[in-house]
One Martini backbone bead per residue (centre of mass of N, CA, C, O) as a GRO file, in nm:
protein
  129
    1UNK     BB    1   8.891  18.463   4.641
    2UNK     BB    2   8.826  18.275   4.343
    3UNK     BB    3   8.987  18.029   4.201
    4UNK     BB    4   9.036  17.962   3.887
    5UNK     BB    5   8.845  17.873   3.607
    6UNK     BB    6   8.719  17.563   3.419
    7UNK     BB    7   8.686  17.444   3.089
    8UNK     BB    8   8.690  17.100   2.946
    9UNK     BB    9   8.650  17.013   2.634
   10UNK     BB   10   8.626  16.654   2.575
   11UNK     BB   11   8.754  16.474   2.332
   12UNK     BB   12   8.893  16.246   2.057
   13UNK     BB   13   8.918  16.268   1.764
   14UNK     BB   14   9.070  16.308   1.429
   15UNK     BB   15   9.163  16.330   1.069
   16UNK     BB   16   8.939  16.516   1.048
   17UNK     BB   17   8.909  16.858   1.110
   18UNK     BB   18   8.576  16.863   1.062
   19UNK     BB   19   8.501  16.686   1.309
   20UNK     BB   20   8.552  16.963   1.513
   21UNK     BB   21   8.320  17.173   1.449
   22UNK     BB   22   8.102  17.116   1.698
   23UNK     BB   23   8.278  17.158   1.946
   24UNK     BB   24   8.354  17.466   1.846
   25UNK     BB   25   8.021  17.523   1.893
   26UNK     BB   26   7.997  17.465   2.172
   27UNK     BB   27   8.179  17.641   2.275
   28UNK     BB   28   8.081  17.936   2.140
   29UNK     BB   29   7.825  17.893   2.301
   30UNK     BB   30   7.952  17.891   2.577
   31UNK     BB   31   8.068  18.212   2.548
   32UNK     BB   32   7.759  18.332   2.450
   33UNK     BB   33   7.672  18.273   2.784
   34UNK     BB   34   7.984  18.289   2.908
   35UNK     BB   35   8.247  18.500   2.858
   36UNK     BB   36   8.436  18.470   3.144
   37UNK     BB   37   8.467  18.196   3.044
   38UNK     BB   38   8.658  17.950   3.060
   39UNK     BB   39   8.723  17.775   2.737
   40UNK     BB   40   8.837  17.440   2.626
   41UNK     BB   41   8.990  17.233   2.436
   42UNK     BB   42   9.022  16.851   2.430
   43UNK     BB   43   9.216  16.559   2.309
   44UNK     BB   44   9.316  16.241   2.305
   45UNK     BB   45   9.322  16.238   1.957
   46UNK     BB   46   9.481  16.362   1.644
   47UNK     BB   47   9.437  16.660   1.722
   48UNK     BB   48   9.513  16.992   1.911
   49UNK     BB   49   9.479  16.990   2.248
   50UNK     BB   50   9.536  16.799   2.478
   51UNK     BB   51   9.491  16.724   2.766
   52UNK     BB   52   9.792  16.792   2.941
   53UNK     BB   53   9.843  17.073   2.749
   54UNK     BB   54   9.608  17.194   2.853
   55UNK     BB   55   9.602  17.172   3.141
   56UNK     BB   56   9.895  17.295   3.176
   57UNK     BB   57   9.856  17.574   3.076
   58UNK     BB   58   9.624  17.674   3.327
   59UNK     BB   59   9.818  17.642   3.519
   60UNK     BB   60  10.024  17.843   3.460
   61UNK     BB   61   9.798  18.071   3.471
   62UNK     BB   62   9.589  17.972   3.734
   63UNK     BB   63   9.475  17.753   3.774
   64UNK     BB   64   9.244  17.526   4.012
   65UNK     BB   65   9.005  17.471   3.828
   66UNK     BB   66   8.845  17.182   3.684
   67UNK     BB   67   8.613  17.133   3.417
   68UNK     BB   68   8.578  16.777   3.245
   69UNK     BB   69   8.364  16.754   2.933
   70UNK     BB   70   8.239  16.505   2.764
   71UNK     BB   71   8.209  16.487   2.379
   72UNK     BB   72   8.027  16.232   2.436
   73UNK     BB   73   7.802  15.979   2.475
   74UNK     BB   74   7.953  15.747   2.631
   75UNK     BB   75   8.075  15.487   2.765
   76UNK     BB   76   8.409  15.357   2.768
   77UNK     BB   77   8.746  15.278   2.760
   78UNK     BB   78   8.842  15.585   2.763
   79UNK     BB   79   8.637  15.690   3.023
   80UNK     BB   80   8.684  15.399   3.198
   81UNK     BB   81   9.047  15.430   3.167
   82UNK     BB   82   9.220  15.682   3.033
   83UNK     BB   83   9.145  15.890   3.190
   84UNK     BB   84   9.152  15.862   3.461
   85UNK     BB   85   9.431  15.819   3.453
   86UNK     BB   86   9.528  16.122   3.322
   87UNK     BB   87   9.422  16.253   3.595
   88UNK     BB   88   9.593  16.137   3.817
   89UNK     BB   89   9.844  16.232   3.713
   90UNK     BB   90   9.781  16.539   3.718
   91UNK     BB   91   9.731  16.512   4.048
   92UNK     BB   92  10.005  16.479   4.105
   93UNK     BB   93  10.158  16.674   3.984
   94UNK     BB   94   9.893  16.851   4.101
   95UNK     BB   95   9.774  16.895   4.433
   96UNK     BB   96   9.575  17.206   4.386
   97UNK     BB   97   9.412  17.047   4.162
   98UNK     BB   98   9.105  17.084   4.049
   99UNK     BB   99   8.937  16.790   3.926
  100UNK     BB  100   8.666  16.715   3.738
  101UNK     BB  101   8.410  16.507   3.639
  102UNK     BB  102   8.203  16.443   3.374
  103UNK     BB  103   7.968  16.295   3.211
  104UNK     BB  104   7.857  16.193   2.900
  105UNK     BB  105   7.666  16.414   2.738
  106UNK     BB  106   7.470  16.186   2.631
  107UNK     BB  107   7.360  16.110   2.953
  108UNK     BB  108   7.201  16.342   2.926
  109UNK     BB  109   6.897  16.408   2.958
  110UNK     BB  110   6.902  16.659   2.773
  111UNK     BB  111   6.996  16.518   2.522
  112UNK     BB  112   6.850  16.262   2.499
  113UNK     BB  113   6.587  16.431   2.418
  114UNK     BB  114   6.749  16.595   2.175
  115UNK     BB  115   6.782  16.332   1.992
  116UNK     BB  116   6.487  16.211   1.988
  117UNK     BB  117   6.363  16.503   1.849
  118UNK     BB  118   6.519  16.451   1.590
  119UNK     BB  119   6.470  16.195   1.509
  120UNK     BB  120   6.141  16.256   1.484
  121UNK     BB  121   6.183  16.487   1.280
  122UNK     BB  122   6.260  16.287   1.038
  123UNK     BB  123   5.985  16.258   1.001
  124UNK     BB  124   5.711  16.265   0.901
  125UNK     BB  125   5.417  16.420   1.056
  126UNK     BB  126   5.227  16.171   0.997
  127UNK     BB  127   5.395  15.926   1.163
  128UNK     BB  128   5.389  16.085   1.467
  129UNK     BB  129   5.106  15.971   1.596
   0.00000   0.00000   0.00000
């Protein structure tokens, strides 16, 4: 039997609640096509719930892999500093579970696509040719 998987969209946080509200919407996305897929968001600040008990919580409940996918644009200092870091930690804590890091949603190159083509339909459509 293959041991309980999870996925954390991780994002960085606001003090305004609306700005959460893609975020929410990747999740709900992301249920409504595999809906047995265990799906949590987590933020690094101003949040809840963070990351750690975020993590914490997973693992009491028998996960024991974690998809980490950041729900950047880029990597900055956050992604090339904070997390790796707050995953260390948890690697040490819990010696069984994997914890899986992906790249920032912003550099999948389908994404990148989908953010041109978007751009380009801002445009007037005699402007685009």
């Amino acid at each position: 039997m293959t041991a309980p998987a999870a996925l954390i969209l991780f994002a960085h946080g606001a003090r305004d609640p609306d700005w959460a509200l893609p975020m929410h919407q990747v999740r709900a996305a992301l249920l409504a096509r595999a809906p047995d897929t265990r799906v949590e968001l987590a933020f690094l600040e101003f949040m809840t719930p963070e990351l750690v008990p975020c993590v914490e919580g997973l693992v009491a409940e028998g996960v024991r892999h974690i998809a980490v996918v950041p729900l950047f644009i880029a990597q900055g200092g956050h992604l090339k500093r904070d997390l790796p870091l707050l995953l260390e930690q948890l690697r040490a804590r819990h010696p069984g579970l994997r914890l899986d890091l992906s790249p920032p949603v912003g550099e999948a190159p389908a994404v990148v696509a989908a953010m041109a083509d978007y751009a380009l339909g801002q445009l007037p459509a005699q402007a685009r040719s």
